[in-house]
C-alpha positions in Angstrom: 78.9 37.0 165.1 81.2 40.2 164.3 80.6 42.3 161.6 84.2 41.8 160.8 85.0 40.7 157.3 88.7 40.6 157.4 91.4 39.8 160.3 94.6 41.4 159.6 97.2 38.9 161.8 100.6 40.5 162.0 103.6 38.5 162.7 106.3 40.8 163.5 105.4 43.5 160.8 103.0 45.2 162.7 103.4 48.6 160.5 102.9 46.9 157.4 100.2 45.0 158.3 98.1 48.2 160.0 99.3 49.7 156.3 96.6 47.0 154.6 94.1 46.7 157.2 93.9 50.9 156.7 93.4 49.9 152.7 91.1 47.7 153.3 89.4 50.1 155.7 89.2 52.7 152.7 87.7 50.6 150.3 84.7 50.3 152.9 85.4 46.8 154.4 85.1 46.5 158.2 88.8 45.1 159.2 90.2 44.4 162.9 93.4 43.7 163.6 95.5 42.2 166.1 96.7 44.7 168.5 97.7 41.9 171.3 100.3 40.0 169.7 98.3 37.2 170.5 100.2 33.8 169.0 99.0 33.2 165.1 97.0 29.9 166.5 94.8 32.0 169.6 94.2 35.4 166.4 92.8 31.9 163.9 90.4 31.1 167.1 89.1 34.2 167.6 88.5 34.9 164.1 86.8 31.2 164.1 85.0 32.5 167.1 84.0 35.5 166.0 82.5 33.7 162.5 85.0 36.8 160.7 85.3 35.0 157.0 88.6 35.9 156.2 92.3 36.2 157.9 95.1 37.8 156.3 98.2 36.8 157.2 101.2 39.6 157.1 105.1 38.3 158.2 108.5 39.1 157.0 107.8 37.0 153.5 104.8 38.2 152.7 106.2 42.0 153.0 109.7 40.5 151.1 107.4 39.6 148.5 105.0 42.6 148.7 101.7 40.4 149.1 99.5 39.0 151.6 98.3 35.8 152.5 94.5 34.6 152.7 93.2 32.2 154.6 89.3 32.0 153.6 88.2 30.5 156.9 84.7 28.4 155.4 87.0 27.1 153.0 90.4 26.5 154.8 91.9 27.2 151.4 94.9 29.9 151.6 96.6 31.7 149.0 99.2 34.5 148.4 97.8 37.7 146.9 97.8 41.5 147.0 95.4 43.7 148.9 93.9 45.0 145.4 93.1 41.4 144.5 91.6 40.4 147.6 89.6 43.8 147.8 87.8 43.1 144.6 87.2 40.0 145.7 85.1 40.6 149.0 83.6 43.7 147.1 82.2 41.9 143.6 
């Protein structure tokens, strides 16, 4: 089990994404990212794997729209968010 609390996944927005895995970071929550460019189904595996309990999900749209997507992985439920929102929920 990884000590990991939050995947960043990147699909081509790699800057963006390392922006709110770095926020995430600073608000004290351990945070990997995907470095590899692995495909978006092997980075849900490994997270899977690795028991990490949420993946954050950060394309084209999501930086459009300024937000990020969550997939909580016990749950399977996703939703579109902002980094704030999803910081005060893994911290409260």
């Amino acid at each position: 089990k990884s000590v990991t609390q939050v995947f960043v996944l990147p699909i081509k927005e790699f800057k963006e994404a390392n922006k709110v895995a770095q926020e995430l970071r600073d608000a004290g929550i351990n945070t990997e990212i995907d470095v590899m460019d692995r495909s978006v189904s092997k980075n849900f595996d490994y997270a899977n794997v690795q028991g990490i309990p949420y993946v954050v999900v950060i394309g084209p749209e999501e930086v459009k729209e300024q937000k990020i997507k969550v997939k909580d992985m016990k749950s399977g439920k996703e939703e579109v968010t902002t980094t704030k929102q999803l910081i005060k929920k893994i911290l409260h």
